[in-house]
N, C-alpha and C positions, 0 to 999 in steps of 0.2 A: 328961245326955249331954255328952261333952265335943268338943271341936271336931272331932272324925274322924266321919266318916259310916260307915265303915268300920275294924272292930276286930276283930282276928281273934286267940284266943287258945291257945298251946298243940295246937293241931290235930293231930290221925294219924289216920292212915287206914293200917292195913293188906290186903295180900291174900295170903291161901292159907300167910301165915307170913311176907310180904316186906312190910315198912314204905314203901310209896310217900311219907306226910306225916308228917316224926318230929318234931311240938312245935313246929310253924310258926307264928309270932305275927307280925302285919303288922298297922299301922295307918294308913288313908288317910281325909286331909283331905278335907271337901268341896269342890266345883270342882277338884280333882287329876286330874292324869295321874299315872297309877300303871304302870310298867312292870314286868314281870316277863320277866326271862332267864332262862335254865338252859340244860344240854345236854338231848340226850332220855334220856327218863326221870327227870328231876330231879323230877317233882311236880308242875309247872305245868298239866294241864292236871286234873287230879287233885285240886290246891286250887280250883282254878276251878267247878268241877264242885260239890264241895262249899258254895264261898260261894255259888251258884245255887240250892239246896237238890235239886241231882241226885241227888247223891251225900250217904247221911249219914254221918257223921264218926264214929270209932269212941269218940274223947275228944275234947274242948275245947272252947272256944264261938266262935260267929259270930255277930256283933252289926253288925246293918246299919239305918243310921237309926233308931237305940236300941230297934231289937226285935231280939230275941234270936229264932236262926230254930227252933232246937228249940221255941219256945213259943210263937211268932208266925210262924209259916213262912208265910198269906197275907198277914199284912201286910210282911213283910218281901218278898216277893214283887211286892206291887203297886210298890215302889219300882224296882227292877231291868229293865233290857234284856238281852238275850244273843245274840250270835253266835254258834254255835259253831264248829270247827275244821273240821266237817262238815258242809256245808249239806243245812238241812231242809226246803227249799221241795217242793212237789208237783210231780212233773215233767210231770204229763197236766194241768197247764190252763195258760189263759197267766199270765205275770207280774203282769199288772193283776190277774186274780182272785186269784192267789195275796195278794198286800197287800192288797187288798178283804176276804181271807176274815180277814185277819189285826185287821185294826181293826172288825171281826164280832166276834170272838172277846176282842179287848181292851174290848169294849161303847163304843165311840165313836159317838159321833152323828152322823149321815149327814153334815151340813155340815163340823162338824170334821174329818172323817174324808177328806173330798174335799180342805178345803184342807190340810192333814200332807202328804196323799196327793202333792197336785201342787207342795207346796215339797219336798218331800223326791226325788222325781222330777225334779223340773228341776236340783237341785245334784248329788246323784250321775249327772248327764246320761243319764238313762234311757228320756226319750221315745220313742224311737226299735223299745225292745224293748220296749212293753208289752203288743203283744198278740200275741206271739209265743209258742209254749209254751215251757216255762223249760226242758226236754230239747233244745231244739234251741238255747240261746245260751251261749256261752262263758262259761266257769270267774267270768270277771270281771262278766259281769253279772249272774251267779247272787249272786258274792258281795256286789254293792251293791243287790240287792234285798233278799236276804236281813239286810243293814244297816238298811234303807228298814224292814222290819219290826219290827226291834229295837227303834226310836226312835219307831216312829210315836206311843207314848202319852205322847212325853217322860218318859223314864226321869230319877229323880234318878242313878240308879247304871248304867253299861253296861260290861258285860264283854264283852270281845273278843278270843277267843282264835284267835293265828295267823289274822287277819283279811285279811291279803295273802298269804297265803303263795300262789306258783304264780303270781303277777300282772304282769304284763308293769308297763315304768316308769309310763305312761302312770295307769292304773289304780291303779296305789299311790298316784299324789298325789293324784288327787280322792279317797280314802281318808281319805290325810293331812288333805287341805284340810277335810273333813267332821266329824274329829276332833278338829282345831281351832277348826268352829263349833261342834261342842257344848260345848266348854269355855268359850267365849268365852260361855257363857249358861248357865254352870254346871254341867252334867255334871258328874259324875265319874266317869273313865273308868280301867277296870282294863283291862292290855292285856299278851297271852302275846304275843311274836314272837322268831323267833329271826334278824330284821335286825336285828344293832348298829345300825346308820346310824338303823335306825326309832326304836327305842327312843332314842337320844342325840335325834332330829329332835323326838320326838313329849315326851318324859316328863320330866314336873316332877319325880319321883322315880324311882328304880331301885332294886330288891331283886336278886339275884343269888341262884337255887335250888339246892342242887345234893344230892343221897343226901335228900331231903322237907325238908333245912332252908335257913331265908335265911344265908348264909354274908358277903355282903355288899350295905349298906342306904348311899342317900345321893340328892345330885342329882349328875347326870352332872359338870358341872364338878370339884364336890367330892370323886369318887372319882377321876377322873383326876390332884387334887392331890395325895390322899393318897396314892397311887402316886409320883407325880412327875411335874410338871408337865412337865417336858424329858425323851424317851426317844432314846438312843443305842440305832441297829442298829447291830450288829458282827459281822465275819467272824473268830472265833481261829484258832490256831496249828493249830487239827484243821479247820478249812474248815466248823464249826456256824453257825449262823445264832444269835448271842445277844443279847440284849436287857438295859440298864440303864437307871435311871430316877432322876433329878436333881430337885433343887427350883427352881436357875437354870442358866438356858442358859449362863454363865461354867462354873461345873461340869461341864454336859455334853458343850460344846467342848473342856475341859480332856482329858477322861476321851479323845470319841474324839481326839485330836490323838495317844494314849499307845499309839493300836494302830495302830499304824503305816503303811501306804499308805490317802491320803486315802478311796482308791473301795473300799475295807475295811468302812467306817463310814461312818453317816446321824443327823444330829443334827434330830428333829423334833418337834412338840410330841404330848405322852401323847394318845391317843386312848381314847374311852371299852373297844374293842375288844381293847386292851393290860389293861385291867383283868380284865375275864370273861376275857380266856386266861390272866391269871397263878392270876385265884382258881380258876377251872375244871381247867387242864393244860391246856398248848399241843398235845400229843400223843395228850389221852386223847380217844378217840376212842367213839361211846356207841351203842347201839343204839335205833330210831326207839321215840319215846314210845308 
């Protein structure tokens, strides 16, 4: 195997005649943050789906910690945690039984199973709701329970799709912060959001989806160079709102100083957010995945 824990090759998946993943190939390091963007409907939750062994693939391979899932799909399985976009907790018991029933069903051993249980509780700050039933607590603690379960067997791989989405600030960072301990102990983490700020905050690397293929691959610094490190906002001659993009800030002082009244034009640096709307369209506008 070679140094990716994750290799994805070729992938589609179509439905009813419409190519959702057309020949998607992604490779992630172990210990990686791996971020996946797109608009709705690009694929993301649809390759997710498949690298989980939800969804099977109509062509290509997925190779996760060197099993191939078409031919090893439990052991490829034992490796992996999942989130999904949709929480699956039970809503008729409380919280604590629902992770109870969950490190049951993962076969953990009563002691291990108690301290995961009460370290993973105390960092997503959860004490509070656990024996409340999970129908009666808010969106955000549904979703850091339903976290609490993903990780309880220590996953080498966790996928996390739109895992903040609807989350007040507060709640996104002990998310974020949660995110960052499992990397710091090696996780490797695949993660669909469609917060720019998250993805640039959270991800060692970034892919960009859009019609099932990756369109653009990198680390966040490094796409916002290859764009251009310095972006000019500009007001033209027709009152648009347009956008250029420089290698040095000389350049792009130059450029706006050329369009004439100062408060016309904004010289600041590329943001990862400038890249997804040039590769995506600033305009194009998608309907929900």
């Amino acid at each position: 195997m070679s140094g990716n824990i994750i290799e994805v090759r070729d992938l589609v998946k179509e439905f009813g005649g419409f190519r959702a993943v057309d020949g998607l190939s992604i490779d992630v390091g172990e210990g990686e943050v791996f971020g996946l963007l797109g608009p709705n409907g690009a694929g993301k939750t649809t390759t997710i789906r498949m690298m989980t062994t939800l969804l099977r693939p109509d062509s290509g391979t997925i190779v996760l910690g060197g099993h191939d899932i078409s031919r090893e799909p439990q052991a490829a399985k034992r490796l992996i945690g999942m989130s999904q976009q949709h929480i699956s907790l039970d809503k008729d018991i409380s919280l604590r039984e629902n992770i109870r029933h969950k490190a049951m069903l993962l076969g953990l051993p009563s002691a291990l199973a108690k301290e995961r249980i009460d370290e993973l509780v105390h960092t997503m700050k959860l004490e509070p709701y656990m024996d409340k039933l999970t129908s009666d607590l808010s969106g955000g603690c549904k979703r850091r329970g339903a976290i609490v379960c993903a990780v309880l067997h220590e996953p080498r791989i966790l996928f996390l799709d739109e895992p903040t989405a609807g989350l007040d600030t507060q709640t996104r960072h002990i998310l974020w912060e949660m995110i960052g301990m499992l990397r710091d102990k090696g996780t490797t983490v695949v993660l669909t959001t469609h917060y720019i700020e998250e993805a640039e905050a959270l991800s060692d690397r970034i892919a960009v989806v859009d019609a099932g293929r990756i369109i653009i691959e990198g680390t966040p610094a490094g796409l916002c160079e290859g764009l251009g490190k310095w972006t000019v906002e500009y007001i033209d001659d027709d009152d648009c709102r347009r956008y250029r993009y420089f290698g040095t800030r000389p350049e792009a002082t130059a450029f706006a100083g050329s369009q004439g009244a100062p408060d016309r034009s904004l010289v600041r640096l590329t943001r990862l957010e400038d890249v997804y709307l040039e590769a995506t369209g600033r305009q194009d506008l998608r309907e929900a995945e």
